[in-house]
N, C-alpha and C positions, 0 to 999 in steps of 0.2 A: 636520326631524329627529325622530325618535321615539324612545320612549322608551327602546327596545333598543337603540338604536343606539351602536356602539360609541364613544369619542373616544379619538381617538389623541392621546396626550399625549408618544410617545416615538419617533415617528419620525425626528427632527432628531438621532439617536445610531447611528452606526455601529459602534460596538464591539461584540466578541461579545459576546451575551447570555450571562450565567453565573444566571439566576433571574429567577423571574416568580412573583410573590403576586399571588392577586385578592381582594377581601375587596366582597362584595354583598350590603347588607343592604334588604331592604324590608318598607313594614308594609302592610297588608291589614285593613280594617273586618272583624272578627268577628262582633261582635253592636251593639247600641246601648249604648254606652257601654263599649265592650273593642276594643282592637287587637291583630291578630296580627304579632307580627314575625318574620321570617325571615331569618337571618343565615348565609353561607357561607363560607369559606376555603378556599383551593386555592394548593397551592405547586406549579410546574411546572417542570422541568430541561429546558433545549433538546436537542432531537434530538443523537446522539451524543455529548452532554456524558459520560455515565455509562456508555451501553452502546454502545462501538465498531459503526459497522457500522448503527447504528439512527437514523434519519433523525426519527422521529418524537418529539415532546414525550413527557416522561417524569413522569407527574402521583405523586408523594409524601407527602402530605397533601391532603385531601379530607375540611373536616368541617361540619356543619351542625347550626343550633341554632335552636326552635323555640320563643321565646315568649310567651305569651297578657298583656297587662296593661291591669288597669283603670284608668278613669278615676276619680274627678278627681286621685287620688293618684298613678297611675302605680305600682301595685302588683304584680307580678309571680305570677299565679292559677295559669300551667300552664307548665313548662319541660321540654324535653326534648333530648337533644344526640345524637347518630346520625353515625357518623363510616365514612364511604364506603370512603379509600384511610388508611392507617394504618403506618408504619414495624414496627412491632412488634404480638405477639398480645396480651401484656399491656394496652395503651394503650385499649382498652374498655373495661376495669374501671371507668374514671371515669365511664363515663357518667351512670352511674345518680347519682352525686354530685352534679350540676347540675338534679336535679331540687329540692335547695338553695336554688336563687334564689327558692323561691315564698314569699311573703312578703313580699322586701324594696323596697323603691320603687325605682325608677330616677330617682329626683328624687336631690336634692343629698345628696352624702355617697356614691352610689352606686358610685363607682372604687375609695373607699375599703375598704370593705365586701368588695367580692368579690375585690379582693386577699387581703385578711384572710381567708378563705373558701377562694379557690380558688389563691391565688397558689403560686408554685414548686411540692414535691413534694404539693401540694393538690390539684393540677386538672393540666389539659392547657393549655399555654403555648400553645398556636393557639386555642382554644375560649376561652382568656381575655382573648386577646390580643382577639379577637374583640368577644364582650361590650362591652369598649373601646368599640368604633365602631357597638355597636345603642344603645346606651341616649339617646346625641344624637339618633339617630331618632326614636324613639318620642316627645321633646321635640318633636321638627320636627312631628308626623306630631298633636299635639293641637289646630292650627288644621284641618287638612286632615279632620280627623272633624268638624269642626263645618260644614266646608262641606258635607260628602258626606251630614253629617243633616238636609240643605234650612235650614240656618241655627240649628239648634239648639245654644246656647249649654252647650259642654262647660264653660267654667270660668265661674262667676257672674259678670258684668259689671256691676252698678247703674250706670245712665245720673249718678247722684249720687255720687261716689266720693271718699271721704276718701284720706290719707296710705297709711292701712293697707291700704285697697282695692286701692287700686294695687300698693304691695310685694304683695299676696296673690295678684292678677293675673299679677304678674312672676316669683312665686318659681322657676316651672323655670328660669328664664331668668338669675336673678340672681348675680354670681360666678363664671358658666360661660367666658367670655373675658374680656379687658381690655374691651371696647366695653360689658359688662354688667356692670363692676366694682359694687358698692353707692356706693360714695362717687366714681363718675364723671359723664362729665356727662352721657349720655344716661338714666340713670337720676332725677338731680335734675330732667332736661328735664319726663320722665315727673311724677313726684313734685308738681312743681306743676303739675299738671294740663293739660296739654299732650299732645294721639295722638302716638305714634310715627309718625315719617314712614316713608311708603311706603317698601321695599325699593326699592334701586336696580333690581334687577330686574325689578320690577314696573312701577318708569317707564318703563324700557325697553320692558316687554312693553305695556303702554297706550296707550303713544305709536307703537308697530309697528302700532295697531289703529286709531290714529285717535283714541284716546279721551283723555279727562285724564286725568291721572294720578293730581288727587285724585279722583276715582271710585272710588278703590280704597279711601282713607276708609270712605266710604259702604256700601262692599260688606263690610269688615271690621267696621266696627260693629255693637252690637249693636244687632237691632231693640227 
């Protein structure tokens, strides 16, 4: 399977479709130490639903947001929001408003923030709603820079790591679900100085290769 490749999650439903939201966000190496995120929404009405007589998807919202953040803070440098298909002529006017985020971290606290910011008659409810599902990204996407810089260590690892080292390590990560609660137990695991175990996925994907799965230790470590 590749990376484009669609997954049907809704096949097993027979009922007429009454809406289809997509939301696709991906990040992109910028420079050495900056990732580009790109983030889309698309809300689509089935053929006929809206206009008798017309077989084809009826796309209604269409908006896209574009932005730059550094590491190791996860800062927000260049924002820009550009909206395709739009219900009304007014709903532009925001755009230029989201050029706002530059500045703020997408580390913790960040949901908070850009409610306060852009939430209700602030911003545009699809472009915020949005935001929502990049800022987990650009989290996901701070291992995936350090592979793609041939090993170069985006957040400080000392092979010697106190208490603090570690919460300092963890802090995108910390509080973001129940499995990363502060007072759970993969984090206590952590804390007294024990790796995180491989992703389950990751066993999966090692052992599809032949390989061990602690291998992946090794390849995650810092050198």
């Amino acid at each position: 399977m590749g990376i484009d490749d669609d997954i049907d999650d809704f096949g097993d439903i027979d009922q007429p479709l009454l809406h289809d939201r997509t939301y696709r966000v991906r990040s992109y190496l910028e420079r050495p130490g900056a990732m580009r995120l790109r983030g889309m929404v698309r809300d689509l009405k089935p053929g006929g639903l809206y206009v008798p007589g017309d077989d084809q998807p009826l796309e209604v919202h269409h908006m896209v947001l574009d932005l730059v953040v550094e590491l190791p803070d996860l800062v927000i440098t260049e924002a820009k929001a550009v909206f395709e298909t739009h219900p009304h002529s007014g709903c532009v006017r925001i755009t230029e408003h989201y050029e706002n985020l530059v500045g703020l971290s997408i580390a913790r606290g960040f949901t908070h923030k850009v409610r306060e910011r852009f939430g209700g008659p602030r911003g545009c409810t699809h472009i915020t709603a949005l935001l929502q599902a990049m800022a987990p990204v650009a989290v996901q996407s701070v291992w995936s820079m350090r592979a793609v810089s041939g090993g170069d260590q985006v957040l400080p690892m000392p092979k010697a790591m106190t208490t603090e080292d570690r919460r300092r390590a963890l802090r995108f990560n910390l509080d973001t679900c129940h499995v990363w609660a502060s007072d759970g137990e993969l984090v206590a695991f952590v804390e007294a100085g024990n790796e995180i175990p491989p992703p389950l996925w990751a066993e999966r994907r090692m052992r599809e290769l032949g390989r061990d799965p602690d291998d992946w230790r090794a390849m995650m470590r810092a050198e």
